[in-house]
N, C-alpha and C positions, 0 to 999 in steps of 0.2 A: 247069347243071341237066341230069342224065341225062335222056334221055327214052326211057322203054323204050317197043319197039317194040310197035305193037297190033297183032291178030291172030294171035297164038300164045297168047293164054291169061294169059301174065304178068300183064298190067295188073289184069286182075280177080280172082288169085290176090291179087297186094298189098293190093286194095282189102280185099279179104274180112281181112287181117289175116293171112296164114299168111306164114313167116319167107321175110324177103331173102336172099336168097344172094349177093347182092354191092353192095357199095357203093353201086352207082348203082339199087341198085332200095330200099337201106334209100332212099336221099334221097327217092325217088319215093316212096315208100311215104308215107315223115315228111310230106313237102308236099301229096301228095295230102288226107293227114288234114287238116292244117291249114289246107287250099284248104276243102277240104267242113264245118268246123266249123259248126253255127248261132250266130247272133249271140247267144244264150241261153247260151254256150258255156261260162260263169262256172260253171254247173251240173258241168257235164262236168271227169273228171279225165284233163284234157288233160294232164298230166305222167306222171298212170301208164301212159297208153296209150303215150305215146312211148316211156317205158322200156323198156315189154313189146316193142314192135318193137325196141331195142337188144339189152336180153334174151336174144328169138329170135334174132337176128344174130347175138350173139358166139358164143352156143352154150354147150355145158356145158365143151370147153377151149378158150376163148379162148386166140389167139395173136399174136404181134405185126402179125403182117397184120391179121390182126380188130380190134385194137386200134385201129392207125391207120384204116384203111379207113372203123370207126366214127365217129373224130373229126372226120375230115376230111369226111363225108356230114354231120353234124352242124353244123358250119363252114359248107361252102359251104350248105345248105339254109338258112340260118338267114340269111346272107348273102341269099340268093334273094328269101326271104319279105320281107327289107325294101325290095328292090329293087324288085319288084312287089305289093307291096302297101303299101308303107309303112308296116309292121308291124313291132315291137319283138318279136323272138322270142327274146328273153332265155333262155327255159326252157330253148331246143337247147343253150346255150353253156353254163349250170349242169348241163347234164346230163352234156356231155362232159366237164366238171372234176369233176364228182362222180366220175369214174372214173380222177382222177388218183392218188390213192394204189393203187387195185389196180394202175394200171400200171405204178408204180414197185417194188412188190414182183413183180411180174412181170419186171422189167428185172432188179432184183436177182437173185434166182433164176437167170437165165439170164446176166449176170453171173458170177455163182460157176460155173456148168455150164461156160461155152464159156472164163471168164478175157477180163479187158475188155479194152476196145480199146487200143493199145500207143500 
């Protein structure tokens, strides 16, 4: 679990919802959210919010660092969440697979540009 440092501003930039710039602040960001949820939470569209922080994260060109960076903040966070809370956070893990076919045309793509690995 990243833990961005306090004092510089970051932490409360995240909380407010404005986009991660790396890795370890998307995870921060995702658990903060999901730390701070109300037990009412059923209301809340706790999968659209987290999208909207992947969203922001990847940016308008996502790239293979973005991609991974994404999956893996998604992974271990989701990891985290059941470590410490004993909580089933399934939705991290459907979220990161719901991005499996863009990252395969994405692979593809790049692929044909660079000519695959030998």
């Amino acid at each position: 679990m990243p833990y961005i440092k306090s004092g510089d501003g970051r932490r409360e930039v995240l909380q407010r919802g404005e986009p991660a710039l790396l890795a370890g602040e998307l995870n921060y960001q995702i658990f903060y959210y999901v730390k701070h949820l109300p037990e009412y939470h059923h209301s809340i569209d706790v999968e659209g919010q987290i999208k909207q922080y992947v969203k922001q994260f990847l940016g308008e060109k996502p790239n293979y660092q973005r991609y991974n960076d994404m999956t893996g903040a998604l992974i271990r966070c989701y990891v985290e969440i059941k470590r410490r809370f004993n909580l089933e956070a399934d939705i991290l893990l459907e979220i990161a697979g719901s991005y499996d076919d863009e990252i395969a045309k994405y692979e593809d793509l790049k692929c044909l540009e660079n000519q695959d690995v030998e």
